[in-house]
C-alpha positions as CSV (number, residue, x, y, z in Angstrom):
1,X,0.0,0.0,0.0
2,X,2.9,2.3,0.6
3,X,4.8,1.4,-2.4
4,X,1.4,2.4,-4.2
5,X,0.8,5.5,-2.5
6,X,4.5,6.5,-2.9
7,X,4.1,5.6,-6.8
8,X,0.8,8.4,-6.9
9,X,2.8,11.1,-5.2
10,X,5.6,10.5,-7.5
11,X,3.8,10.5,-10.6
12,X,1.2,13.1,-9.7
13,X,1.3,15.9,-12.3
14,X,0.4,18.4,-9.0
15,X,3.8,17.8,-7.7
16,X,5.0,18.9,-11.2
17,X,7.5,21.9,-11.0
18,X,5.3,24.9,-12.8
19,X,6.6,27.9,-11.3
20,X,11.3,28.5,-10.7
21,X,12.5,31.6,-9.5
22,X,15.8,33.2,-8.2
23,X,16.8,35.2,-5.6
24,X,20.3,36.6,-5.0
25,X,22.0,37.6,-1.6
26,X,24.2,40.3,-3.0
27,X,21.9,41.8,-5.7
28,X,18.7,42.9,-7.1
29,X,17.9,40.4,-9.6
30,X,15.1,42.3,-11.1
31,X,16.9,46.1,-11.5
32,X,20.6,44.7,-12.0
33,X,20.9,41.0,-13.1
34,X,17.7,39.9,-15.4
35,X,20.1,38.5,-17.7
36,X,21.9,36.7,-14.7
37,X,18.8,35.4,-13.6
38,X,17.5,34.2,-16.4
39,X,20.6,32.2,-17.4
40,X,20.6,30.5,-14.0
41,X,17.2,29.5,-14.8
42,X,17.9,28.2,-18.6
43,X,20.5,25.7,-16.9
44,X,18.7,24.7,-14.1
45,X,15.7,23.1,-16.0
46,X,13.6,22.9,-13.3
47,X,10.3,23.6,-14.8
48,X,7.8,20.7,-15.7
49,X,10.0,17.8,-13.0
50,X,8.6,16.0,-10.3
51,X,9.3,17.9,-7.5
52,X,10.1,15.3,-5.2
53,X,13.1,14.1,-7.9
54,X,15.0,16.9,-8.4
55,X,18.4,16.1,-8.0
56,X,19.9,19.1,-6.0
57,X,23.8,18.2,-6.4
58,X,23.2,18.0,-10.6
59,X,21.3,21.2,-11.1
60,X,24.3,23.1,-8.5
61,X,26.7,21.7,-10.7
62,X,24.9,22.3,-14.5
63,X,24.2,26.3,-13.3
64,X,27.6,26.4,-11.6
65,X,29.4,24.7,-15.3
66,X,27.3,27.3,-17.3
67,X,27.1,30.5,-15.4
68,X,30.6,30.5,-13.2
69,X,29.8,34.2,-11.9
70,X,27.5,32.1,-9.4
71,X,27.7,30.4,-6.3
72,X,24.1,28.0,-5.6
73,X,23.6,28.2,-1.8
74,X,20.2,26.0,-2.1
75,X,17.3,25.0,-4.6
76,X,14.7,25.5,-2.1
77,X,11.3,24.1,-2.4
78,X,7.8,25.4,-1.6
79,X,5.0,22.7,-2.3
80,X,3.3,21.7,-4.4
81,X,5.4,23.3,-7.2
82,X,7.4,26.1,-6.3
83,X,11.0,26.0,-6.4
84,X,13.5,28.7,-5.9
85,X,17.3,28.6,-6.6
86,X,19.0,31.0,-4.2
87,X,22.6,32.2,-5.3
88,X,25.3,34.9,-5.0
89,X,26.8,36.7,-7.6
90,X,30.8,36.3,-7.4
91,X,31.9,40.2,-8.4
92,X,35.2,41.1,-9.0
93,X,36.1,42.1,-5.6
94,X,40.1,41.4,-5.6
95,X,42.8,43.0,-7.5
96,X,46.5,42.3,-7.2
97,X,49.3,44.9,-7.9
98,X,53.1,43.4,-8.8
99,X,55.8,45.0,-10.6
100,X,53.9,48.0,-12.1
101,X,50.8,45.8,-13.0
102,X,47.3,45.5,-11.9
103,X,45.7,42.4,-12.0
104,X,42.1,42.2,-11.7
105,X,40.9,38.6,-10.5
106,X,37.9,36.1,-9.6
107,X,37.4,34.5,-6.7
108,X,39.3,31.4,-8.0
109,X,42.1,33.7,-8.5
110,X,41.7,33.6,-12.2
111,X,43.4,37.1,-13.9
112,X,40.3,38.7,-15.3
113,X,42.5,42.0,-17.0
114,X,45.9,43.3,-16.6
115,X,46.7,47.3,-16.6
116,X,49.3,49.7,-16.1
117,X,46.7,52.0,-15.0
118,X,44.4,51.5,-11.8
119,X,41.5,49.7,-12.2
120,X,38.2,51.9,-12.7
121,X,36.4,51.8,-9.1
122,X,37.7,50.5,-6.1
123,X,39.2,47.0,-5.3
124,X,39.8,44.6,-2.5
125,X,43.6,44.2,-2.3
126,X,45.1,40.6,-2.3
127,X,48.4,40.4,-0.7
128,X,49.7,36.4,-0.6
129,X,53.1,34.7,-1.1
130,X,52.9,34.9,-4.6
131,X,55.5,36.0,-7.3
132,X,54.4,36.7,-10.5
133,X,56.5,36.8,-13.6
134,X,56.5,38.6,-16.9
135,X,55.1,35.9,-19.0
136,X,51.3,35.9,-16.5
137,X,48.5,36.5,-18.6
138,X,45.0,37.4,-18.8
139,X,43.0,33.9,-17.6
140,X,46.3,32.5,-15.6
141,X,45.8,31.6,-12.1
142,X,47.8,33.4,-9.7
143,X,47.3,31.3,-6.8
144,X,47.9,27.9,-5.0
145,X,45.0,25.8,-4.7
146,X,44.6,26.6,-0.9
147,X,44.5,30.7,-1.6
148,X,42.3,30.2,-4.5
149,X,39.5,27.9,-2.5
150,X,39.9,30.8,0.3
151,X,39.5,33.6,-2.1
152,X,36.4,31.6,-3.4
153,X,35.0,31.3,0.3
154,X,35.6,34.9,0.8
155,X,33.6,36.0,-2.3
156,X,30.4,34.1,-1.2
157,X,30.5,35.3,2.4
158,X,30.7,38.7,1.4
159,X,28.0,38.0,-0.7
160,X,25.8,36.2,1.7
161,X,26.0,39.6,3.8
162,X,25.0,41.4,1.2
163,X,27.7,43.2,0.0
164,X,27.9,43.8,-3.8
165,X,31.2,44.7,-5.3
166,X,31.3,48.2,-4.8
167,X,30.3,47.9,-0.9
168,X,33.1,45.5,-0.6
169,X,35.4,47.7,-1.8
170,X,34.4,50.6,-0.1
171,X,34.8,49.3,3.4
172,X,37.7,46.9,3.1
173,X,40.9,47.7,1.8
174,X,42.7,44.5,1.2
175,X,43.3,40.9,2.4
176,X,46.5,39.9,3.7
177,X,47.0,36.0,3.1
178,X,50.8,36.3,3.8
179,X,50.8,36.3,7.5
180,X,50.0,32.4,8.2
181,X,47.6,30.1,6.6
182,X,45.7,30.1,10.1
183,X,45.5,34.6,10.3
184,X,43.5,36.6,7.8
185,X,44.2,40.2,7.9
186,X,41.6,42.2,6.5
187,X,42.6,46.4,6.5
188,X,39.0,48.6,6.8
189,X,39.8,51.7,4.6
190,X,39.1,53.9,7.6
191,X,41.5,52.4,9.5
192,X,42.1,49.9,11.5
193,X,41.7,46.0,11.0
194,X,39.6,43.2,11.6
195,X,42.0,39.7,12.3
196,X,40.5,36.3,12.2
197,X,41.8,33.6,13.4
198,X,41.4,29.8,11.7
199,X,39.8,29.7,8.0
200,X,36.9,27.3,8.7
201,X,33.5,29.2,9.8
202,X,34.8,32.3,7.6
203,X,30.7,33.2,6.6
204,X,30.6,33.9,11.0
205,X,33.9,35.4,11.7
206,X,33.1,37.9,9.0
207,X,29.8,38.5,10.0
208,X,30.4,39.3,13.7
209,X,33.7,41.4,12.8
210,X,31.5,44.0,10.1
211,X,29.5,44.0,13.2
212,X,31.4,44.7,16.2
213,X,34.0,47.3,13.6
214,X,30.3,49.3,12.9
215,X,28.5,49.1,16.4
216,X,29.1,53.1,17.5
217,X,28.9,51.5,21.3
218,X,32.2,49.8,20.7
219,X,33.9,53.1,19.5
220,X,36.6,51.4,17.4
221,X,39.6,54.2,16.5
222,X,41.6,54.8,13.5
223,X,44.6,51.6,14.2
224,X,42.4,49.5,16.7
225,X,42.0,45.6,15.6
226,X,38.9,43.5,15.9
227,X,40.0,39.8,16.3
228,X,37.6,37.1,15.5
229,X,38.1,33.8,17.0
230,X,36.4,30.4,17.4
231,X,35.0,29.1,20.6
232,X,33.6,25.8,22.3
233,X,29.9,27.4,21.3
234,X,30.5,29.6,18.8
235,X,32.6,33.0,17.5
236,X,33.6,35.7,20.1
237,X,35.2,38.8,18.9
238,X,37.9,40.9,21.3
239,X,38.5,44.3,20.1
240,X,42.5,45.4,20.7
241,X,44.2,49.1,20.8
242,X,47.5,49.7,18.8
243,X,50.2,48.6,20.7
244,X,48.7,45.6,23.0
């Protein structure tokens, strides 16, 4: 009787998928990213499936193959048939300067463009234990596979805050990789620095340092640092004066 009831569910043309939309952390799909959108849509053929078969791990991976300048958080579904594939645009937030050259880059670390001139609009800084040579091009990689994967984390958390390219840009100044792989430095352009501790739980860390560097209570000066740490429970942040 179950296997027969099961079967009904399965095949019944209500559970059909008849309505897929988008929404995006970082960005207002309908004023800035229609084309975006509907390109994430196009891959993820969604539309007209049993809603109880959709395979999440192959439609992540056939938007993510087609449409790279996403990150798929969920497909999230909404019965009988609605489903909506939540994502974050990966901006160009990093640039890299070397030798007398800007490089813009993804956040795979990818070189986007090259100039001799500053990039138009503001830039997240990388600084890493990289050296580049004459012969890097436009679409070379500039970093090891562990940099890369961070760089990659860091794009989505900012974009899970909400932070499009430009707001990015405008608050932090750069990230230092160089220090340890263990110590993220991340300069705030009006001054000071939030320092987090450990790689894993980045999305947190990030979250509660923005936080704790903007809350007017804290009164955080011009040099101070905001460290953000891991706990039994949790993420604490401690908030440290130049010089101790």
């Amino acid at each position: 009787m179950l296997s027969v009831t099961l079967t009904v569910l399965l095949g019944s043309i209500i559970f059909n998928v008849r309505t897929v939309n988008t929404y995006a952390f970082n960005m207002d799909v309908y004023r800035e990213g229609r084309e975006l959108s509907d390109r994430v849509l196009s891959h993820a053929d969604i539309r007209g499936r049993s809603i109880f078969l959709l395979n999440d791990a192959r439609i992540i991976e056939r938007i993510e193959d087609n449409v790279p300048e996403v990150r798929v958080i969920n497909i999230e579904r909404k019965f009988p048939d609605r489903v909506t594939v939540n994502f974050v645009r990966l901006f160009n937030y990093f640039q890299v300067y070397d030798s007398g050259t800007y490089y813009l880059l993804l956040a795979s670390g990818r070189i986007t463009a090259s100039s001799y001139y500053p990039p138009a609009g503001q830039h997240i800084e990388v600084r890493s234990d990289f050296s580049l040579s004459a012969s890097v091009n436009v679409g070379d990689y500039l970093f090891d596979s562990a940099d890369a994967a961070f760089l990659r984390e860091a794009t989505v958390a900012m974009g899970r805050l909400g932070l499009t390219e430009s707001a990015a840009a405008s608050f932090f100044e750069y990230i230092d990789l160089s220090v340890s792989q263990n110590i993220i430095y991340l300069g705030v352009r009006r001054g000071g620095h939030i320092r987090i501790l450990g790689r894993g739980n980045f999305l947190n860390k990030l979250r509660l340092g923005i936080s704790v560097f903007n809350d007017p209570e804290r009164g955080i000066g011009r040099g101070d640092t905001v460290t953000v740490s891991d706990t039994g429970y949790g993420v604490r942040a401690d908030v440290h004066a130049p010089g101790r």
